[in-house]
N, C-alpha and C positions, 0 to 999 in steps of 0.2 A: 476293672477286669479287661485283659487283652483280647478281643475278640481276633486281632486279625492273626495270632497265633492260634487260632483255632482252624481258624481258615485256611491258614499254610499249610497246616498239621498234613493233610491228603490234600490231593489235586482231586480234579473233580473224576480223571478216570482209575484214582487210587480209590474212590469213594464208591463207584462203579463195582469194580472188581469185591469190595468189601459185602458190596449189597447182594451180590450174584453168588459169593460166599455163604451169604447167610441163609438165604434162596436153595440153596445146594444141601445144606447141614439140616435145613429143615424138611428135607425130603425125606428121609430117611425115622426121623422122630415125631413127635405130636409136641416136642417142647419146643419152646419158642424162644429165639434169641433175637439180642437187642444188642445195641453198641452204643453209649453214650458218651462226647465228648467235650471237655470243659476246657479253660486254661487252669482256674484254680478253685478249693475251696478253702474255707476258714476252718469247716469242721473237718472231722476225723474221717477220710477217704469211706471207710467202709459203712460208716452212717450216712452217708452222702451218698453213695454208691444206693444204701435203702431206700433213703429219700428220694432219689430219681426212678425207681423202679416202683416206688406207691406213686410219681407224678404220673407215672409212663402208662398206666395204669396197669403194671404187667401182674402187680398180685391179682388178677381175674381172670387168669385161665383157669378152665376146667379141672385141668391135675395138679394144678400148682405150680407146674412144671418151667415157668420163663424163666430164663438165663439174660441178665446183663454182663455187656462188660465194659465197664467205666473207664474213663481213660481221662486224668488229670494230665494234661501236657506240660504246665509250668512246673506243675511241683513233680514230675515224674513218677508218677505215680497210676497204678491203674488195680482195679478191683473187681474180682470175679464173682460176682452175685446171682443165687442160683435161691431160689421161692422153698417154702416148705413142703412139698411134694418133694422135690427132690433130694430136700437132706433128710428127709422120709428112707430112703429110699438107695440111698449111694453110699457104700462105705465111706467111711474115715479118711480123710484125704484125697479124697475124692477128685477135685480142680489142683490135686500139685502140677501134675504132669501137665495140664493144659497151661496151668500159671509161669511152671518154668518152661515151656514152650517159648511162648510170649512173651520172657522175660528175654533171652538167650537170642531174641528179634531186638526186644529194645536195648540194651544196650549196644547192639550195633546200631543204633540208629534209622533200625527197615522197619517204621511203625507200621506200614500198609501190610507187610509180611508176616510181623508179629499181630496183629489184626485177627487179619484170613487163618493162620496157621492154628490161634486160641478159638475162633468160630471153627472151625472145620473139627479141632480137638474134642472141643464141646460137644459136637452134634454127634463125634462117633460115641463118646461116651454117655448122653443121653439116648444114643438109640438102645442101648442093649437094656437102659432101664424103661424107657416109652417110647417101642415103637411104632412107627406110622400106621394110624390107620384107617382105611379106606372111607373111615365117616368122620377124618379129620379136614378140621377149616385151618386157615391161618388166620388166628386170631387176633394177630397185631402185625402194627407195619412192621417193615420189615428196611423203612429206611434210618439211614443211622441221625439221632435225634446231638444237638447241640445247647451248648448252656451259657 
């Protein structure tokens, strides 16, 4: 696996900007978002996508509520993974608009933009289903994890 196309993937004040993003999206919510990014996998993105978000240990929030969003760089590809609290809870199609958000980023090539703009999407559309509240912690990091 290429690591250092991970590395390129953002610079380090692209990663910055990402984190400060996320920082931002979760002010508003009690869900908790995540960005994880790979070069490739063998398996099927969206079960990959599970399987980092049971590494990440994000199924142990309180509402269920964590939001990954995976990001396969080689195989171009990225997956919007949100816990059972949340498909509890969000109508049917729920992540298109945040998904083609983020898509409509990457194929131009502004992965840092399409990032920020799917975290930012995110958070306004888990605020309206969990929002913040004053006896909320942030329950996981908040920096974006690599594979």
């Amino acid at each position: 696996m290429n690591m250092s196309h991970v590395e390129q993937f953002l610079t380090m004040e692209e990663e910055q900007e990402i984190v400060q993003a996320i920082l931002e999206a979760e002010r508003n919510t009690s869900g908790e978002i995540r960005v994880h990014i790979e070069a490739s996998t063998k398996i099927d993105h969206f079960s990959r996508a599970q399987q980092i978000f049971h590494f990440l240990k994000m199924d142990n929030t309180k509402e269920e509520n964590g939001v990954l969003l995976y990001v396969a760089v080689d195989d171009k590809k990225f997956v919007i993974y949100g816990d059972s609290g949340i498909d509890r809870a969000v109508p049917k199609g729920f992540w298109d608009t945040t998904r083609d958000t983020i898509a409509d980023y990457f194929i131009k090539g502004d992965f840092k933009q399409g990032i920020i703009a799917g975290i930012l999407s995110a958070g306004k559309e888990l605020k309206a289903h969990f929002p913040w509240d004053y006896n909320d912690t942030n329950e996981l990091s908040d920096a974006i994890s690599k594979g």
